[in-house]
ROLUM-949166 format. One record per residue (C-alpha): chain; z, y, x; residue number from 1. Coordinates in steps of 0.02 Angstrom, whole numbers. Example, Ala and Ser with C-alpha at 12.3 -4.5 7.8 and 13.67 -1.06 7.14 Angstrom:
BEGIN
   c        z        y        x     k
   A      390     -225      615     1
   A      357      -53      684     2
This chain:
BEGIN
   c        z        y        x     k
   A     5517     8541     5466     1
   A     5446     8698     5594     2
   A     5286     8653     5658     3
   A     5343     8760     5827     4
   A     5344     8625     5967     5
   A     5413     8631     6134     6
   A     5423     8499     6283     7
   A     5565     8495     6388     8
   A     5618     8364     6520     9
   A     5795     8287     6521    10
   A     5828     8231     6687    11
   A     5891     8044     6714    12
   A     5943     7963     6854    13
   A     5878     8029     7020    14
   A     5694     8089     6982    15
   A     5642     8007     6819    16
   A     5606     8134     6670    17
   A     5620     8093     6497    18
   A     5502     8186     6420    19
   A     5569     8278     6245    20
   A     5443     8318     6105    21
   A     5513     8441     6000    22
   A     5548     8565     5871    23
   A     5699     8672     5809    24
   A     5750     8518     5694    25
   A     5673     8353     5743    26
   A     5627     8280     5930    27
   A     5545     8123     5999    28
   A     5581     8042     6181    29
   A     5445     7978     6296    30
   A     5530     7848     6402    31
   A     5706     7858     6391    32
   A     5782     7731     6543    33
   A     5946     7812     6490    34
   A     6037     7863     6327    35
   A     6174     8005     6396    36
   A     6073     8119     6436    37
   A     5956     8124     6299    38
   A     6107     8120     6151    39
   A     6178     8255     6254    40
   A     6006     8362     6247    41
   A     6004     8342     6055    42
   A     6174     8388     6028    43
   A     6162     8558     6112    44
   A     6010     8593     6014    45
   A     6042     8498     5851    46
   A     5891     8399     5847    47
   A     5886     8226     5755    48
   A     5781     8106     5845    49
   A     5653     8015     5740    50
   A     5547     7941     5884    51
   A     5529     7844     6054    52
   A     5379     7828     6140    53
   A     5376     7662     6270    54
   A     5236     7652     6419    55
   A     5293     7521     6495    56
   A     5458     7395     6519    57
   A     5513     7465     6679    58
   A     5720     7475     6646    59
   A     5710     7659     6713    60
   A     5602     7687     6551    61
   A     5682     7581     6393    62
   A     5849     7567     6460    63
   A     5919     7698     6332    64
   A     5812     7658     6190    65
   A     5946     7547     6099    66
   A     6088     7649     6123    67
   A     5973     7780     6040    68
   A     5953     7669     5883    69
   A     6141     7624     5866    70
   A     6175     7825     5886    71
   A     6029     7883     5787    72
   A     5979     7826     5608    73
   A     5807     7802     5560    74
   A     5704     7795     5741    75
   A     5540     7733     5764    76
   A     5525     7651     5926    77
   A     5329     7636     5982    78
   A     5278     7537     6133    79
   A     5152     7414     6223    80
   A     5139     7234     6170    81
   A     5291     7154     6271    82
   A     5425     7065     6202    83
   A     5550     7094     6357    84
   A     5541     7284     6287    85
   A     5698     7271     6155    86
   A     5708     7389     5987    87
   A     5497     7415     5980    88
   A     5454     7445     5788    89
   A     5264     7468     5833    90
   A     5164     7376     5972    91
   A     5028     7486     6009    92
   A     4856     7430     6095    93
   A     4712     7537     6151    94
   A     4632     7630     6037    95
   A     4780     7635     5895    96
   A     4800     7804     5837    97
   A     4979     7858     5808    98
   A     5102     8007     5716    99
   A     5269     8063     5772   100
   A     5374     8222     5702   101
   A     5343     8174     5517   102
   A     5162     8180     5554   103
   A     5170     8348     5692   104
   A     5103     8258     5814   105
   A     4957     8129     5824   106
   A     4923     8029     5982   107
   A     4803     7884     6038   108
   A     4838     7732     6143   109
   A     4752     7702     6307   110
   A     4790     7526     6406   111
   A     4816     7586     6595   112
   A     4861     7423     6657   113
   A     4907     7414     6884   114
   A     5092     7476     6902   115
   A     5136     7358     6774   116
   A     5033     7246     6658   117
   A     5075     7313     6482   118
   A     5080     7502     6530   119
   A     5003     7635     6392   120
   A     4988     7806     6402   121
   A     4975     7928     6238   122
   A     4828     8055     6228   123
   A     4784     8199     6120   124
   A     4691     8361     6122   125
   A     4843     8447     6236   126
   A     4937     8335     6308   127
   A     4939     8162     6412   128
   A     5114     8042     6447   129
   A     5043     7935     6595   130
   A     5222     7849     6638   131
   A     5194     7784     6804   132
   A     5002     7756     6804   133
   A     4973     7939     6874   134
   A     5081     8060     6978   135
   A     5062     8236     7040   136
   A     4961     8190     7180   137
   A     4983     8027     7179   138
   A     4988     7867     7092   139
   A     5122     7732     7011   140
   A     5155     7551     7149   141
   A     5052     7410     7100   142
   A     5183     7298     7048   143
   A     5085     7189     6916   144
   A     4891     7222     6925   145
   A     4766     7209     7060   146
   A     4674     7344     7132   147
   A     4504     7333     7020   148
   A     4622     7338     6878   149
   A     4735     7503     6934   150
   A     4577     7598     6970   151
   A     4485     7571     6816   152
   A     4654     7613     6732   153
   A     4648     7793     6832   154
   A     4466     7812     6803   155
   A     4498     7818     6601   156
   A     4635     7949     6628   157
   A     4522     8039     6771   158
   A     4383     8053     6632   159
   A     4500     8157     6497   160
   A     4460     8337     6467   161
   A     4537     8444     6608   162
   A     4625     8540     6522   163
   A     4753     8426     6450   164
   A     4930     8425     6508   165
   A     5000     8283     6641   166
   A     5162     8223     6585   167
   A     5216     8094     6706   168
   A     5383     8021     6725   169
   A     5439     8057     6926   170
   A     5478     8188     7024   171
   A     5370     8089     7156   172
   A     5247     8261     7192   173
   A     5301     8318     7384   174
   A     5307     8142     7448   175
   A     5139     8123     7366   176
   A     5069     8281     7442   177
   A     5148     8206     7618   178
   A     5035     8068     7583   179
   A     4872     8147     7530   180
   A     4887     8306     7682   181
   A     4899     8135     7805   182
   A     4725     8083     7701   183
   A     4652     8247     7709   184
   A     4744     8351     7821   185
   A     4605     8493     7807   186
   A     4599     8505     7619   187
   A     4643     8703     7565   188
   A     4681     8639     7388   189
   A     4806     8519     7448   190
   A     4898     8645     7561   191
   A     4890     8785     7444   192
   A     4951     8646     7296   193
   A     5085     8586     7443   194
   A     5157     8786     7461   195
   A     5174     8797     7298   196
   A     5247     8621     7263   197
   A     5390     8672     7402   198
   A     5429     8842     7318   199
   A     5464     8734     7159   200
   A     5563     8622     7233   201
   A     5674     8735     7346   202
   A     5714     8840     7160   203
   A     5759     8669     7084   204
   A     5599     8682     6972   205
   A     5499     8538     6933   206
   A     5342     8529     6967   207
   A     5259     8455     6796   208
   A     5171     8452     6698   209
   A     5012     8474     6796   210
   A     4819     8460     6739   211
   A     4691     8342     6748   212
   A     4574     8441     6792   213
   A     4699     8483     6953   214
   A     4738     8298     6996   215
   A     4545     8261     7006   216
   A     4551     8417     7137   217
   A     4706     8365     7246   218
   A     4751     8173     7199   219
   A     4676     8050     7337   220
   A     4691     7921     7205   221
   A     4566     7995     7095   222
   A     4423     8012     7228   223
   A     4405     7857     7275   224
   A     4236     7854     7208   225
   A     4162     7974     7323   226
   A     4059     7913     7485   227
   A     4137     8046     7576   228
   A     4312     8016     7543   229
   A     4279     7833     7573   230
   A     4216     7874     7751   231
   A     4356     7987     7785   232
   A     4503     7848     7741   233
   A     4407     7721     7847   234
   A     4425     7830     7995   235
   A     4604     7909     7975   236
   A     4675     7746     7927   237
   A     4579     7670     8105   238
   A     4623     7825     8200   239
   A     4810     7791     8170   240
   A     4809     7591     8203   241
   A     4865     7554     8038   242
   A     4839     7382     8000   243
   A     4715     7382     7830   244
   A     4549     7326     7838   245
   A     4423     7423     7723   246
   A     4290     7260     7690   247
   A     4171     7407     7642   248
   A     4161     7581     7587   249
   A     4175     7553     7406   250
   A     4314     7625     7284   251
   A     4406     7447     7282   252
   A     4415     7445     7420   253
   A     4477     7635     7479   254
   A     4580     7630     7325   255
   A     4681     7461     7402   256
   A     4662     7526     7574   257
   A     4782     7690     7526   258
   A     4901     7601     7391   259
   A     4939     7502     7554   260
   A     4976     7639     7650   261
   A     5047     7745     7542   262
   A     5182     7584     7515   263
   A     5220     7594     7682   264
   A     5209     7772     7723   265
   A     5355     7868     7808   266
């Protein structure tokens, strides 16, 4: 097998990518909510598929994966501990170290529990899937967790080297930058990160994968911690009558306060 690997992203649906770990023989699939497209990427580059990745049971994410083991011999499906996620082989909890690509590529398991309750993301010394837990800019809806939860889920992936790669699974990054220039309308790294996010976009390029080290510059939801930022929600979020009470200047708190907002946010 070449040890030469590439990423690419499939597209699926309207803005999901699957994200495709590959070589010139073999790939693996982070997240695949739908089958088509990904048997249709590894026919025009005759790749076998040997893995799935799983970071959380969102349909949009495991929808494909067993039409991928009917059409594909031999896949290992990894995934969090839930049983509504069909076809897993492996149930993975933090801290399990795992090996895709005949042993190519190694990852370990982080528990980033808030968008959903089982979600995982996969770690190594380049790269970082994140699912829906972190965006470009942004963060996933807290459909299962509570606040506390979410942000000590975005604090783990916050603390990762900077360097590493942010593979998330949405195109989600100018309505996120909409979001975070209403935070912090003043912020040059957000409008410089916003011109070039539009460029991008109006080429039909995606905007991923993007850094750590650049989402603890530009994402709102990663500086939550700081007194400043905390001081500067409470009054924009006042300033424009919008009815969520910070019930003090803490992260919790500021954290809630902007998932709120950001839910509603036009």
């Amino acid at each position: 097998m070449s040890s030469a690997l590439h990423i690419t992203a499939i597209k699926a649906f309207t803005d999901n990518y699957i994200w495709c770990i590959h070589n010139d023989t073999h790939a693996a699939v982070v997240d695949p909510g739908n089958a088509a497209p990904v048997l249709q990427f590894l026919k025009n580059n005759s790749l076998v598929l040997s893995d799935i990745l799983i970071t959380h049971h969102h349909y949009d994410h495991t929808g494909g994966v067993l039409d991928l083991k009917d059409a594909c011999q031999s896949v290992h499906v990894l995934g969090p501990v839930n049983d509504k996620i069909l076809g897993v082989n492996t149930r993975l909890v933090e801290g399990d170290k795992i090996s895709i690509l005949n042993d190519l590529v190694s990852f370990e398991v982080l528990e980033t529990p808030g968008h959903t309750l089982d979600h995982i993301a996969f770690f190594n010394g380049q790269w970082l899937f994140c699912g829906d837990t972190l965006f470009s800019a942004g963060c996933g809806r807290m459909f299962e967790g509570t606040p506390d939860v979410f942000l000590a889920s975005l604090d783990k992936l916050s603390a990762l080297p900077g360097h590493l790669k942010v593979y998330c699974t949405h195109e989600y990054t100018l309505a996120n930058l909409k979001f975070a220039r209403f935070l912090l309308p003043h912020d040059k790294a957000l409008a410089e990160y916003e011109t070039w996010a539009k460029a991008e976009r109006a080429e039909n390029r995606i905007t991923l994968p993007s850094t750590i080290e650049q989402q603890r510059e530009i994402n709102p939801f990663l500086q939550c911690h700081k007194r400043s930022f905390q001081a500067s929600v409470a009054e924009k979020l006042q300033s424009q009558r919008i009815q969520i009470t910070l019930q003090n200047e803490n992260a919790i708190s500021t954290f809630a306060a902007i998932r709120a907002a950001k839910d509603n946010f036009a």
